[in-house]
C-alpha positions as CSV (number, residue, x, y, z in Angstrom):
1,X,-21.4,-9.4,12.7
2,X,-23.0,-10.9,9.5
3,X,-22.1,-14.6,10.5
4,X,-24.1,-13.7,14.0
5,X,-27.1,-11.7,12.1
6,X,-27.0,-15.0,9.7
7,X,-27.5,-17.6,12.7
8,X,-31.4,-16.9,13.5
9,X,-32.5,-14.0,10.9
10,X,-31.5,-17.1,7.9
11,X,-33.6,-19.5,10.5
12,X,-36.6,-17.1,11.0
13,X,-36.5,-16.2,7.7
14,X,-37.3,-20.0,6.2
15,X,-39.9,-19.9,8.9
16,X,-41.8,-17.1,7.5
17,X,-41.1,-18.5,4.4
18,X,-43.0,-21.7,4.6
19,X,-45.9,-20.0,6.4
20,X,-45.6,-18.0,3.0
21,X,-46.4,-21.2,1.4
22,X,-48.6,-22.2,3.6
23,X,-50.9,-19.8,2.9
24,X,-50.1,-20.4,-0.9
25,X,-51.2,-23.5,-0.7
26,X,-54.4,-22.6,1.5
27,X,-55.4,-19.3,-0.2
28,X,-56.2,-17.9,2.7
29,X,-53.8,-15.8,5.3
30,X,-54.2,-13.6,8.5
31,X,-51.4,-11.2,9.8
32,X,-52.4,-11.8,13.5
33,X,-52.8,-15.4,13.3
34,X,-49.6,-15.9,11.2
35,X,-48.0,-13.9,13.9
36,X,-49.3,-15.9,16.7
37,X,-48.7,-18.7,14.8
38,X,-45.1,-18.0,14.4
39,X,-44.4,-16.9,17.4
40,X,-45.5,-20.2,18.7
41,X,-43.9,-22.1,16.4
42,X,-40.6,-20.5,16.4
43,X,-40.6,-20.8,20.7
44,X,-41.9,-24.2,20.6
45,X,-39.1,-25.6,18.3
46,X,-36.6,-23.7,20.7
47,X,-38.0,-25.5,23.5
48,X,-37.7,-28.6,21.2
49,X,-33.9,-27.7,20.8
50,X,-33.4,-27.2,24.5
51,X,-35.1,-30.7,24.9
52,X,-32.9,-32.6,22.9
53,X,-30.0,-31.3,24.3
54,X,-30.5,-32.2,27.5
55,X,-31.5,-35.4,26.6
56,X,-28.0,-35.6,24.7
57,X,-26.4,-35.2,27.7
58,X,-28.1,-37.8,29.8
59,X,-27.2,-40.3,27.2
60,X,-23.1,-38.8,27.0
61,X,-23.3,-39.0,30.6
62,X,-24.6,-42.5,30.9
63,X,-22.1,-43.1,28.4
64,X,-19.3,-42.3,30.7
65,X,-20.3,-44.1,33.6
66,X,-20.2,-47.4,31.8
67,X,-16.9,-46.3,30.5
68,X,-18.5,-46.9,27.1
69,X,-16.4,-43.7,25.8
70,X,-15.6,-43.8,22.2
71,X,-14.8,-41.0,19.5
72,X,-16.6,-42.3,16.6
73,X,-20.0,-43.2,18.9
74,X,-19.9,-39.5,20.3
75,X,-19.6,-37.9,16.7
76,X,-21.9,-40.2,15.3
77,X,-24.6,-38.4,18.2
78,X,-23.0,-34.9,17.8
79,X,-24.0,-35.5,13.6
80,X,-27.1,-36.9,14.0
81,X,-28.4,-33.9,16.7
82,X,-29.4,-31.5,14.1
83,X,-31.7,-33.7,12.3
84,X,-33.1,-35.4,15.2
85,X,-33.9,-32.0,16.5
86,X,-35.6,-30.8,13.0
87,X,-37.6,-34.0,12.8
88,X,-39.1,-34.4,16.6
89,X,-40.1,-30.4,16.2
90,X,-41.9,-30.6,12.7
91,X,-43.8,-34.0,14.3
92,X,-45.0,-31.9,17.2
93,X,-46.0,-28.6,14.8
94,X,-43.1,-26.6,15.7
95,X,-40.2,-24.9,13.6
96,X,-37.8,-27.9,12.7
97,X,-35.3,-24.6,11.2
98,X,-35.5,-23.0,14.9
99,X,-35.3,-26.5,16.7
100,X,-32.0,-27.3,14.8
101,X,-30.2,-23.5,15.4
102,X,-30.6,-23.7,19.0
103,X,-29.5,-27.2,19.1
104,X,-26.2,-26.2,17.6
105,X,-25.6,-23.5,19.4
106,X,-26.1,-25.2,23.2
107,X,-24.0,-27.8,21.5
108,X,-21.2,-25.3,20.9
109,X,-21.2,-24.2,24.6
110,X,-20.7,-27.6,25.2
111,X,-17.9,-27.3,28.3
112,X,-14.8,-29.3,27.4
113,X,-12.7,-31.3,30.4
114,X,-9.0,-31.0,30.1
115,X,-8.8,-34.7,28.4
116,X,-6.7,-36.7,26.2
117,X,-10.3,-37.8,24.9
118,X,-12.2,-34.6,24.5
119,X,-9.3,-33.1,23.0
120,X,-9.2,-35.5,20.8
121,X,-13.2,-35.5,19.9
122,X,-13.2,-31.7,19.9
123,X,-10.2,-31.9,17.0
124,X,-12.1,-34.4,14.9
125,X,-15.3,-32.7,15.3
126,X,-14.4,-29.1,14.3
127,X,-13.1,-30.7,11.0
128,X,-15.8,-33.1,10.2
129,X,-18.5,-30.2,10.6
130,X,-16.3,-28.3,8.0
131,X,-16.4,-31.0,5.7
132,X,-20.5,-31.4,6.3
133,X,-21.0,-27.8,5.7
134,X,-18.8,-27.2,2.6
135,X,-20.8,-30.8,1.0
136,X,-24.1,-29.6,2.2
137,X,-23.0,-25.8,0.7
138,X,-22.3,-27.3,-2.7
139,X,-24.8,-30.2,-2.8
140,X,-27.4,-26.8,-2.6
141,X,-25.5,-25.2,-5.5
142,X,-25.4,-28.5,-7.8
143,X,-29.0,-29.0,-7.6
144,X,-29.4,-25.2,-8.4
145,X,-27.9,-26.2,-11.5
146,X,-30.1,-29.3,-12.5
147,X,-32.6,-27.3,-11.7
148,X,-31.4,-24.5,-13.7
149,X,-31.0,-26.5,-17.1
150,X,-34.4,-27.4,-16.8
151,X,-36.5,-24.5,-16.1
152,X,-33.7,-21.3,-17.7
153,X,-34.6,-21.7,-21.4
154,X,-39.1,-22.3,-20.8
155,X,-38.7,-19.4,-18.4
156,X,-36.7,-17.3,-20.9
157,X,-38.3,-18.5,-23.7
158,X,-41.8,-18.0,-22.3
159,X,-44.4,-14.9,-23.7
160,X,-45.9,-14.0,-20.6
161,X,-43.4,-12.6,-19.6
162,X,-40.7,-10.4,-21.9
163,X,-36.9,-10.5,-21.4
164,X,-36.8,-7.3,-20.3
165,X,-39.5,-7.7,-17.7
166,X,-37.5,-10.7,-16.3
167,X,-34.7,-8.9,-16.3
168,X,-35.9,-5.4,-14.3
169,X,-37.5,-8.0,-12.0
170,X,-34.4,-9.5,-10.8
171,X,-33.0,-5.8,-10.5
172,X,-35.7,-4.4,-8.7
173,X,-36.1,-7.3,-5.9
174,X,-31.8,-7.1,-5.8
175,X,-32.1,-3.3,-5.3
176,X,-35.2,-3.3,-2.7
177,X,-32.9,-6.1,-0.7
178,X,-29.8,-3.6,-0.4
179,X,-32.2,-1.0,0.6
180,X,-33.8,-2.9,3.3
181,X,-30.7,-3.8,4.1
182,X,-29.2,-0.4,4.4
183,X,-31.9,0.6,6.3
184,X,-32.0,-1.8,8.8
185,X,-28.8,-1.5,9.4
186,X,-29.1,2.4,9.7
187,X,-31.7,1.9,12.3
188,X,-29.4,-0.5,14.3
189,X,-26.6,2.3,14.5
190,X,-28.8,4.8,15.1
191,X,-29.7,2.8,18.3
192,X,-26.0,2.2,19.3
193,X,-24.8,5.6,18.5
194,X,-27.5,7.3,20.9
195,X,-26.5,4.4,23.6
196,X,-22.8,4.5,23.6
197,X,-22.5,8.0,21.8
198,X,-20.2,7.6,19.2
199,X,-20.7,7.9,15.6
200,X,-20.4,4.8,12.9
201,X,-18.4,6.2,10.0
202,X,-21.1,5.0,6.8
203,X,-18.4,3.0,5.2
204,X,-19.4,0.7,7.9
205,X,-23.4,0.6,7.0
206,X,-22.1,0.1,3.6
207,X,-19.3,-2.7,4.3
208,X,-22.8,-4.6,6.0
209,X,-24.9,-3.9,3.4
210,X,-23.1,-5.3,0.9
211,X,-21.5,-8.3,2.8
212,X,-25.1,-9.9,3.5
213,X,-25.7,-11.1,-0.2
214,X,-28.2,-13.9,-1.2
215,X,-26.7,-17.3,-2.0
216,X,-26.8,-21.0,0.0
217,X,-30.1,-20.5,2.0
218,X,-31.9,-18.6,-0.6
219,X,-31.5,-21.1,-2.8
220,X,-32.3,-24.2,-0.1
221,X,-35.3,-22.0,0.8
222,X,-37.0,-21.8,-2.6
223,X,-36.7,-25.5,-3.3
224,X,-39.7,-25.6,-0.2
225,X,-42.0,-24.9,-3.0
226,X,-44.2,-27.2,-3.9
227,X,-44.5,-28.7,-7.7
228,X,-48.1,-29.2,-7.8
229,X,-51.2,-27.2,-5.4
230,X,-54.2,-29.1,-5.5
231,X,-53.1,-31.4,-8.2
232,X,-52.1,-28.8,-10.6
233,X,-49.2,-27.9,-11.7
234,X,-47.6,-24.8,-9.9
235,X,-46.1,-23.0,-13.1
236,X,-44.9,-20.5,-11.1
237,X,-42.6,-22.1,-9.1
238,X,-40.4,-22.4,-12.1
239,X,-40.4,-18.5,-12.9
240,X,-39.4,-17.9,-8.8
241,X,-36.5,-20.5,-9.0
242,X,-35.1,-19.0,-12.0
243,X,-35.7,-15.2,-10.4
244,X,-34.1,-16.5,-7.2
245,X,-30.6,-17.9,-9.2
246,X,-30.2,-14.7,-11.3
247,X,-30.7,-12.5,-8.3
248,X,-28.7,-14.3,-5.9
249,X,-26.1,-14.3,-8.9
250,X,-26.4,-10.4,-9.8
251,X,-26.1,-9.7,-5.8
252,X,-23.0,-11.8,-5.7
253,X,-21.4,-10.1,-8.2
254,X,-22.4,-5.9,-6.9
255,X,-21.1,-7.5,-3.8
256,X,-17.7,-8.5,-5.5
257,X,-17.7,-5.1,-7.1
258,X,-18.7,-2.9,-4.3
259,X,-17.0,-4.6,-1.6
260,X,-13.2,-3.2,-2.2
261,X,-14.5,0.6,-2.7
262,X,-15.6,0.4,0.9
263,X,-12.8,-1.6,2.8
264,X,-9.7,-0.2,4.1
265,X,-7.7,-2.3,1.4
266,X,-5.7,-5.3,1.5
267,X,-5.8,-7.3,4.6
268,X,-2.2,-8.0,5.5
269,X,-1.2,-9.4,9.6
270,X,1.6,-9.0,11.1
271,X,4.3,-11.6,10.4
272,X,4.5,-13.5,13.8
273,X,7.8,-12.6,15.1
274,X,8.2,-15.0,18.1
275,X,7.7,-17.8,15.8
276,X,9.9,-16.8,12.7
277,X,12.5,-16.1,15.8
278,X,11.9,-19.8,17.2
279,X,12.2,-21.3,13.6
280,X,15.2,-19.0,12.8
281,X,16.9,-20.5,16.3
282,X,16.4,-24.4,15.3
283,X,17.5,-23.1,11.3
284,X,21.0,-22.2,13.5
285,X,21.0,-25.4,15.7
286,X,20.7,-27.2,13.0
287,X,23.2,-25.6,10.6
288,X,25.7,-25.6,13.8
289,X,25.3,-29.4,14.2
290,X,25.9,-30.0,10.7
291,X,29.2,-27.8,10.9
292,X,30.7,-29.6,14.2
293,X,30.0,-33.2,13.8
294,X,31.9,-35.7,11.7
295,X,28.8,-37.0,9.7
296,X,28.7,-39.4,6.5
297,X,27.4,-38.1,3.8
298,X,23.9,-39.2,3.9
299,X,23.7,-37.9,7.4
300,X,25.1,-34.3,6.2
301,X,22.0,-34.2,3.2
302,X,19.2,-35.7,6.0
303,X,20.1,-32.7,8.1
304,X,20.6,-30.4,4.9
305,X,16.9,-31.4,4.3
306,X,15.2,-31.1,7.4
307,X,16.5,-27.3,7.7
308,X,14.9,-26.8,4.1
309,X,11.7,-28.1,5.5
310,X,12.5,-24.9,8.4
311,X,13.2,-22.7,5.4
312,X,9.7,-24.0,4.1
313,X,8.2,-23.0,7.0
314,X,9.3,-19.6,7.6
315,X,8.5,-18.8,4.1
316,X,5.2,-20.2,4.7
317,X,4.7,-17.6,7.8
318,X,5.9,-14.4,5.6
319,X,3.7,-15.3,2.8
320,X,0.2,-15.5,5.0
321,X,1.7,-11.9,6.2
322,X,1.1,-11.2,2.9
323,X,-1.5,-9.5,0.7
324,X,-3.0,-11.2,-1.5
325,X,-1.7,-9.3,-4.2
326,X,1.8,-9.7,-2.8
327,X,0.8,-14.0,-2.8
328,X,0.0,-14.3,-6.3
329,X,3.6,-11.8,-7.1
330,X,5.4,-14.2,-5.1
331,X,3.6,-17.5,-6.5
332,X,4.7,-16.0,-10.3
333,X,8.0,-15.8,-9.4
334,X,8.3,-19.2,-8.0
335,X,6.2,-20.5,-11.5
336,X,8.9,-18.5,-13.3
337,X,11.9,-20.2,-11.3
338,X,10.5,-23.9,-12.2
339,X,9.6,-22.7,-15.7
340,X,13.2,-21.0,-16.3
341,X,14.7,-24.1,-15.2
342,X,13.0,-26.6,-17.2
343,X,13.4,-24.4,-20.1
344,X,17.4,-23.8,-20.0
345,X,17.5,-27.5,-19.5
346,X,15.4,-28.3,-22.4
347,X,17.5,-25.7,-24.2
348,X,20.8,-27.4,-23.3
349,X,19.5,-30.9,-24.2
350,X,17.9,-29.3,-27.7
351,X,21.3,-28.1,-28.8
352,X,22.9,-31.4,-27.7
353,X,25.3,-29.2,-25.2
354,X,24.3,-32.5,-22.4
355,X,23.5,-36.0,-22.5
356,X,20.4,-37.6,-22.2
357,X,21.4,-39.0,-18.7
358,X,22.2,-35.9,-17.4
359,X,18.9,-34.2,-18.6
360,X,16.7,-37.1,-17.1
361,X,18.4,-36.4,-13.6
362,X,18.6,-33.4,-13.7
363,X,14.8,-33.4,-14.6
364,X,14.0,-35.7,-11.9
365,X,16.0,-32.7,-9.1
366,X,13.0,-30.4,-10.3
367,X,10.3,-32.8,-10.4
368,X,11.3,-33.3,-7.2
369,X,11.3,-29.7,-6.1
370,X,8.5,-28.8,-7.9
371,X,6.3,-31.5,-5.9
372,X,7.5,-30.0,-2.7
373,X,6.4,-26.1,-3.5
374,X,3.4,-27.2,-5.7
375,X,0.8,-26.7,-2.9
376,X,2.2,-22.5,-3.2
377,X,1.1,-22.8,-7.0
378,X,-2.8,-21.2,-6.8
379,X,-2.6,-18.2,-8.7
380,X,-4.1,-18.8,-12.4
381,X,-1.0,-17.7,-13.5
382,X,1.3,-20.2,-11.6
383,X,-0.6,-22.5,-12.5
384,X,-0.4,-21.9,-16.0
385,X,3.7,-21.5,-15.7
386,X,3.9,-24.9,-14.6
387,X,1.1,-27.2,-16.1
388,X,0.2,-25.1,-19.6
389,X,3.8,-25.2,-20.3
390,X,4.6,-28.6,-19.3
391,X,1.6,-30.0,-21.6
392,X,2.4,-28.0,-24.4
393,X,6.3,-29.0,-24.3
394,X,5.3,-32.5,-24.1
395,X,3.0,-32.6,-27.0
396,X,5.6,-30.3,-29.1
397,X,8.7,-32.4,-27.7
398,X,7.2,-36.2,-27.0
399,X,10.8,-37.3,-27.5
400,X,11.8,-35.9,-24.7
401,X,8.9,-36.6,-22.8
402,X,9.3,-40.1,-22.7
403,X,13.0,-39.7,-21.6
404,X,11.9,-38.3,-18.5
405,X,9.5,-40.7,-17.5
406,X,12.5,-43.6,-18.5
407,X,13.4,-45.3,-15.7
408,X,17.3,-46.2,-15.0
409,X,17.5,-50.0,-14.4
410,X,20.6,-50.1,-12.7
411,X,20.3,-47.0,-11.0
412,X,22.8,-45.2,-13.2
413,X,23.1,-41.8,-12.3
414,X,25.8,-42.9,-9.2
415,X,27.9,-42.8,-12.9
416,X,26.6,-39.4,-13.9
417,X,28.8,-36.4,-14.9
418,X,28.8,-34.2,-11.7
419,X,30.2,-31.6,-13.9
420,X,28.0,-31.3,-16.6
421,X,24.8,-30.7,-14.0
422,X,26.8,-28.5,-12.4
423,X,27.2,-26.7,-16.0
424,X,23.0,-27.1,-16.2
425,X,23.2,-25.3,-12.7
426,X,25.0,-22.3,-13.3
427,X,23.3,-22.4,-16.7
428,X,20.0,-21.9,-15.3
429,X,21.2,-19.5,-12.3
430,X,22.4,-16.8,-15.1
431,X,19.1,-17.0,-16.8
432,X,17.1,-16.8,-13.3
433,X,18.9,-14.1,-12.0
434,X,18.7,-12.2,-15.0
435,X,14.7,-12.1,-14.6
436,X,14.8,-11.3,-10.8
437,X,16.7,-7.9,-12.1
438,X,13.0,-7.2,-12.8
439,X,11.4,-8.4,-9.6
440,X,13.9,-7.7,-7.0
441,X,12.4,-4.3,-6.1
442,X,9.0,-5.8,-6.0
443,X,9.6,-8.2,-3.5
444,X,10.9,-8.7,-0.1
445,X,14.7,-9.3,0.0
446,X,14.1,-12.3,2.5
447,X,11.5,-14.0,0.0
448,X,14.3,-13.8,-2.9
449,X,16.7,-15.2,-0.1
450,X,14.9,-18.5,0.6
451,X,14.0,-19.1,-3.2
452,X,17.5,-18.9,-3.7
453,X,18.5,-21.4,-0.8
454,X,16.1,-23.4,-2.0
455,X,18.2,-23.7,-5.2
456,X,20.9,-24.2,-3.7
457,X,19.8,-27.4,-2.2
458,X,20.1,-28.9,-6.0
459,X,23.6,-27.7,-6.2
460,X,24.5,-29.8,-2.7
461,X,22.8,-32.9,-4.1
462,X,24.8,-32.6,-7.0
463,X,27.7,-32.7,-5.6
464,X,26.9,-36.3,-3.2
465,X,27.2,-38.3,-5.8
466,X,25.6,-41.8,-3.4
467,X,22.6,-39.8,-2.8
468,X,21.5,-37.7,-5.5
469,X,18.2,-39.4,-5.5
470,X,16.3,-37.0,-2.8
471,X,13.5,-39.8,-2.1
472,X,16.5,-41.8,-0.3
473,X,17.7,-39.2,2.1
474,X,13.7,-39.2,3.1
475,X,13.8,-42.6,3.7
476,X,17.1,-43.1,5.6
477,X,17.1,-43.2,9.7
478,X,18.9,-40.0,9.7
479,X,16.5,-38.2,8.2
480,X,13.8,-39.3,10.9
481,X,16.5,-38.8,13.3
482,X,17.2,-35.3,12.5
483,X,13.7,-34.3,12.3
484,X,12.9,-35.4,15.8
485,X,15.5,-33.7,17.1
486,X,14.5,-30.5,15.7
487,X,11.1,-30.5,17.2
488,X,12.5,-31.6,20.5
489,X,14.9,-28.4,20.1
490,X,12.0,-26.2,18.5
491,X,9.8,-27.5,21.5
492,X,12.6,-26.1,24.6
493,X,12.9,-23.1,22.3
494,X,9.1,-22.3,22.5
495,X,9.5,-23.0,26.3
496,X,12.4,-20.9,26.6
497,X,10.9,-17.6,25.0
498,X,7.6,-18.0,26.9
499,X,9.6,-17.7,29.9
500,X,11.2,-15.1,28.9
501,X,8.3,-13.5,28.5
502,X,9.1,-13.0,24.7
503,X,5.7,-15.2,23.5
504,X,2.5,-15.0,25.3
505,X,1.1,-18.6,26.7
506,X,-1.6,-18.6,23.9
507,X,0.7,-17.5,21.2
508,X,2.9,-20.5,22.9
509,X,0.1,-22.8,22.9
510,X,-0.3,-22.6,19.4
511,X,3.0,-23.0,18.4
512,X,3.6,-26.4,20.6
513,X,0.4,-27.8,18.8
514,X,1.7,-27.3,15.0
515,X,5.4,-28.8,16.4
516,X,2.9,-31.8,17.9
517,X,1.2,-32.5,14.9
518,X,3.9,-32.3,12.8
519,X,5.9,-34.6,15.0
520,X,3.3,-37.1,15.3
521,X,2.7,-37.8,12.2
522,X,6.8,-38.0,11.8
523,X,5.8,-40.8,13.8
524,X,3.2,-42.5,11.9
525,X,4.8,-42.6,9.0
526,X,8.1,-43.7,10.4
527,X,5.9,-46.9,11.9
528,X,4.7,-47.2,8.5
């Protein structure tokens, strides 16, 4: 509901806005032919819109009748339509803002054909228009704060106005906003309720209320005003910009605040059954082929590896099932896994209980490990478990630091002492499981299963002597092998259960386009 209020009332609202400055710039200003005015303006730039649409299509369809088709020509148009659109309607006296809106959203009702090519486009599209809004979204916010470190301390500073004025200012416009807000909202449920006769609990007026705070186009909207009117400096302009930051700021932050008081709590979805299941079965394949086949060695690890990547998965698909609260619990314990181990092993090699061999291999298992889960590390406090740390053992401990990073000439550690890493091992196990004595009731059982799988996997390269290094099993055929043929399994799995009627054909959908992508770029990178 707020992103749909958001898509003309943020339009219509820089509309009014510049016929606000307008008639600063003018002096003079009449409610019925400001009204006429925008009303004209704000149809004219639709019909602008409209126009350039069409005329977008004649040039897409000329396009495919010269069999001219081509992704990067199409999205360069598809960019370009938004500002085209502005321009042409602020030539001809109409709302560029309006123009641009409806542009976008005939182009989003574009109609796709069923095409290697539009699917294609339609992929590339959705995540270059992400990129452009998030840049144009922070661009807006870094010129807030050039802006800011030139005009905060004159403003502050300034004797016409005292602190405190500034300051009930910025609380008064944010309080009149929420009212407005509430109100308006009020009045639209007031409407429904009589129309489809049900009452809106307030909780919902509130959630709305408070959800439609001030921020990107509040602040893209106040750099419309002009520096100078008439030649002279508008000093004013510097007081609005720094009222419009601290209430977009202090509307931000109730919002934070009052947000949680009204929801229903933490969101949490359902874990998605069908696919853990489908996962779960290709986990089993795999584990039965790896059981009945006389393999080499490097063949047993490659398959070893690919079912940790399944393990990865599934624990991917539990965690976003997750509140966010239960995410940053499970993101600690996995800092305080990597931490533990690094630790013992520093311990062991401190008190001279291994060799320095053993502790640079053994280091280089984690690394490894740690490189794999990193992307799971985003609470503050993961973070801090596994960078804070590591910076402050390296500066305490630069010895050892440089060990580390040494790099075995002869590739060595085929000589190491399987024994004494299997010592570091069981070392480090005691030590973990001790702490999970403390968390074990806190956390799902099958989270604590997979982190301790994913243990185990050090323990297995341990013991292959020829290919402890894990970047090698990566790069062997088997590897590539094995990985293909757990997508093609993974694929007839998600065919089975959707006949079976287990999976729905979206649900199904879905699924065969994460096992596509993943599988294609297998691909690419095998090519490479």
């Amino acid at each position: 509901m707020l992103e749909g209020e958001g898509l003309l009332n943020d339009a219509s609202g820089v509309t009014a806005f510049q016929f606000a400055v307008s008639t600063l710039l003018t002096g003079a200003f009449s409610l019925l032919d400001a009204s006429v005015t925008l009303l004209f303006s704000s149809m004219g730039g639709a019909l602008v819109g409209i126009a350039v649409i069409w005329a977008k299509n004649r040039v897409i369809h000329f396009l495919e009748r010269t069999a001219s088709q081509d992704v990067i020509s199409y999205l360069l148009i598809e960019l370009l339509l938004p500002f085209v659109a502005y321009v042409l309607s602020e030539l001809l006296g109409f709302s560029g803002i309006i123009a641009a809106v409806i542009a976008g959203v005939l182009q989003s009702k574009r109609q796709y054909r069923v095409t290697v090519f539009d699917a294609e486009l339609a992929n590339i599209s959705a995540n270059i228009w992400s990129t452009v809004g998030f840049t144009l979204n922070a661009l807006v916010f870094l010129f807030l704060g050039i802006e800011l470190s030139e005009v905060f301390r004159p403003v502050w500073s300034d004797r016409t106005y005292s602190n405190l004025q500034l300051v009930g200012m910025v609380l008064l416009i944010v309080a009149v906003i929420f009212f407005v807000r509430f109100l308006y909202i009020g009045l639209y449920y007031l409407v429904k309720e009589r129309k489809h006769r049900e009452k809106s609990p307030l909780r919902d007026l509130l959630l709305l209320t408070f959800g439609g705070v001030k921020g990107t186009i509040s602040l893209a909207t106040v750099f419309i005003l002009p520096v100078s009117i008439h030649g002279i400096a508008f000093e004013q302009r510097a007081l609005l910009l720094f009222l419009t930051a601290c209430v977009i700021f202090i509307s931000l932050l109730i919002g934070m605040v009052a947000l949680p008081f009204f929801s229903e709590g933490e969101y949490e979805k359902p874990v998605d059954r069908g696919e853990l299941e489908i996962l779960q079965s290709v986990i089993r394949y795999l584990q039965i082929e790896r059981s009945h086949k006389e393999l080499s060695a490097m063949h047993i690890m490659a398959i070893e590896t690919v079912i940790e990547q399944y393990r990865q998965r599934t624990f991917e698909l539990m965690t976003e099932a997750m509140t966010e609260s239960e995410q940053i619990k499970v993101q600690e314990v996995q800092g305080w896994f990597l931490a533990i181990e690094q630790g013992g092993l520093d311990d062991l090699y401190q008190k001279k209980k291994i060799s320095e061999k053993s502790y640079r291999i053994y280091n280089r298992l984690l690394e490894y490990h740690e490189l794999v889960g990193k992307r799971q590390f985003l609470s503050f406090s993961g973070f801090w478990l596994l960078t804070g740390r590591r910076i402050i053992r390296n500066i305490a401990h630069p010895k050892r630091y440089m060990i580390r990073k040494r790099r075995a000439k002869n590739r060595d550690y085929f000589n190491v002492d399987i024994e004494e890493l299997k010592s570091i091992f069981v070392n480090n196990t005691i030590l973990i499981r001790k702490r999970l004595k403390k968390e074990e009731n806190d956390l799902d059982p099958q989270i604590l299963s997979y982190l301790d799988n994913r243990r185990s996997l050090i323990l297995k390269q341990l013991y292959k002597r020829d290919i402890i290094e894990p970047k090698a099993v990566e790069n062997s055929n088997y590897y590539k092998e094995e990985l293909i043929n757990a997508y093609t399994f993974e694929r007839q799995q998600i065919d089975t259960f959707e006949r079976e009627e287990k999976i729905n054909p979206l649900s199904a959908n879905n699924y065969r386009q994460k096992v596509n992508l993943l599988e294609s770029f297998t691909l690419q990178k095998q090519g490479k």
